[in-house]
C-alpha positions in Angstrom: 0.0 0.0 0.0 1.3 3.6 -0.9 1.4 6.2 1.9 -1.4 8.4 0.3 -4.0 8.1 3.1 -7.3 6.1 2.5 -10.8 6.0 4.0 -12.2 3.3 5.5 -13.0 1.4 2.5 -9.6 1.2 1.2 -10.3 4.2 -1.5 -7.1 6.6 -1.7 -8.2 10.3 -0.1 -6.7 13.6 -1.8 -3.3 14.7 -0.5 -3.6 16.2 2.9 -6.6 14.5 4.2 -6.3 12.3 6.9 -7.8 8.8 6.7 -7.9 5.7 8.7 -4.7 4.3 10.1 -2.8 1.5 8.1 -2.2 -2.1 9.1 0.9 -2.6 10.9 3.1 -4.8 7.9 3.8 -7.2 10.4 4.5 -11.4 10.4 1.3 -12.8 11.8 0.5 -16.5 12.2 -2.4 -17.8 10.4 -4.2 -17.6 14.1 -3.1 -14.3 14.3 -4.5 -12.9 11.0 -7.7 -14.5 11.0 -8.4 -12.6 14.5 -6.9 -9.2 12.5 -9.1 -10.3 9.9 -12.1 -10.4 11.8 -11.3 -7.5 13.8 -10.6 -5.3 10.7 -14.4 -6.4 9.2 -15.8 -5.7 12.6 -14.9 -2.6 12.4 -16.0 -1.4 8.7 -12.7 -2.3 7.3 -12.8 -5.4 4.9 -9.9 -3.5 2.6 -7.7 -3.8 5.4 -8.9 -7.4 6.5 -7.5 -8.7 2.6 -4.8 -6.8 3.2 -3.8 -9.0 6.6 -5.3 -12.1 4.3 -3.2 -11.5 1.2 0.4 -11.3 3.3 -0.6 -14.9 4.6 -1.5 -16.0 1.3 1.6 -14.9 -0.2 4.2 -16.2 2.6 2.1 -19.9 3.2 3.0 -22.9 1.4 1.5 -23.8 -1.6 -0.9 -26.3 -0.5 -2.6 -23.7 1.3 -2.4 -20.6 -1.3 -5.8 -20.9 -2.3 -7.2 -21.2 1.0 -5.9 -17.4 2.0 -6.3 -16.7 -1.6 -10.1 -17.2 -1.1 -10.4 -15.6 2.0 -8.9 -12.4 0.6 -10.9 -12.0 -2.1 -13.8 -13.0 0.2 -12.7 -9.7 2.0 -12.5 -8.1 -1.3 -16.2 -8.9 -2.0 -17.1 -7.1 1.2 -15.0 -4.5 0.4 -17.0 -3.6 -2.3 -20.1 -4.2 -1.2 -19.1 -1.5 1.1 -18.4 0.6 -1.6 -21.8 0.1 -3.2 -20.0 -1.7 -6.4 -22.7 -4.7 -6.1 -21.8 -6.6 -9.5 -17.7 -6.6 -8.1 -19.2 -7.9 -4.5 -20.8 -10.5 -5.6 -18.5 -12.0 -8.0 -15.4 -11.5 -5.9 -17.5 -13.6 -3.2 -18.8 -16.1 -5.4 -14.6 -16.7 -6.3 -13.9 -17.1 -3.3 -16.2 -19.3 -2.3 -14.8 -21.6 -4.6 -10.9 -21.0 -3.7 -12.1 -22.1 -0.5 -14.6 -24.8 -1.0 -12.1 -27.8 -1.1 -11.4 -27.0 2.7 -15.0 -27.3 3.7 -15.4 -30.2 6.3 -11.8 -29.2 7.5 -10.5 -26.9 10.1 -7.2 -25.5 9.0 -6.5 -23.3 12.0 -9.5 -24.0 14.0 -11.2 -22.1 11.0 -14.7 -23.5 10.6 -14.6 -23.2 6.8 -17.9 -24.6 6.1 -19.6 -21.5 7.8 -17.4 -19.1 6.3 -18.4 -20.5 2.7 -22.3 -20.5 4.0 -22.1 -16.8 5.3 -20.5 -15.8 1.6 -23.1 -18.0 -0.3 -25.5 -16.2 1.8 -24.0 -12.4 1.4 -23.7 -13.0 -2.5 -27.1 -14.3 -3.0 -28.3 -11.3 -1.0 -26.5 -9.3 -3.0 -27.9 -10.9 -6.3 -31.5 -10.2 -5.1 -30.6 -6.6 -4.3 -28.6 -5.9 -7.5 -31.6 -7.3 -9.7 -34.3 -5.3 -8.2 -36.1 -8.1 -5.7 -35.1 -7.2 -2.6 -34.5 -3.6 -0.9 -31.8 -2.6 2.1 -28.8 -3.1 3.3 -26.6 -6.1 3.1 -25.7 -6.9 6.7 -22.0 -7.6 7.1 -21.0 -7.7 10.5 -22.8 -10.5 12.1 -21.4 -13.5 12.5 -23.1 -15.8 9.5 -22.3 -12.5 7.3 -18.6 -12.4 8.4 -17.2 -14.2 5.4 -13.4 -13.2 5.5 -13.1 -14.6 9.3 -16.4 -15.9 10.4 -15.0 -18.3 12.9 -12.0 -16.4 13.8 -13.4 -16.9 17.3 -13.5 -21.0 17.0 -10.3 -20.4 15.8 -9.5 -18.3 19.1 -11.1 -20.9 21.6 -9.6 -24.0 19.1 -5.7 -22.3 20.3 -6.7 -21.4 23.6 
């Protein structure tokens, strides 16, 4: 990321405007950056949350690219659903969905992939109803089912407690 300052959805702000603070570039464990990651999307920041999911996708091994892969752009989806961009959301979600699909029934790092794919199958078709006219509102992202980058960041939590 440059050092131009950016809002809350990731979106670079004109020079001299002060935006939300960056995430620390810092080595996190998988553990580690699946609580960030949930953190981050708790608090209105899904930009940030691929941010932490993207270093762990580029530093794990290669049996497990895909996984982080699709739990990036699972926090990309969000992030633009945040920014209103509803065909980008839910194809970004729908993707990674399917990055992450092979892990369902497995729980690599107390991660309870299964829900996380569920909350995004859920979020996307939401946002398919809304983006062709048959539903009205918001698309909830905070709650837990709806939290598709780290849904079960807190199994994960109590799983390395």
């Amino acid at each position: 990321m440059t050092d131009r300052p950016r809002d809350a959805a990731g979106r670079p702000l004109p020079p001299g405007r002060i935006g939300v603070d960056p995430v620390p570039d810092v080595p996190r464990s998988p553990a580690e950056a699946l609580a960030e990651a949930r953190r981050l999307v708790d608090a209105g920041r899904p930009f940030a949350a691929h941010e932490v999911l993207e270093a762990v996708w580029k530093a794990s091994p290669p049996a497990e690219r895909d996984l982080w892969r699709g739990l990036a752009q699972l926090a990309v989806g969000l992030t633009h659903l945040q920014r209103g961009n509803l065909v980008g959301a839910q194809r970004l979600l729908l993707r990674g969905v399917g990055l992450i699909q092979p892990w369902v029934g497995s729980r690599p790092y107390g991660l309870d992939v299964a829900a996380v794919a569920a909350g995004a199958t859920a979020t996307a078709a939401r946002v398919e109803a809304l983006s062709s006219g048959q539903a009205q509102g918001p698309v909830e992202t905070s709650s837990p089912e709806r939290r598709p980058a780290a849904a079960a960041a807190e199994t994960a939590e109590t799983d390395n407690a």
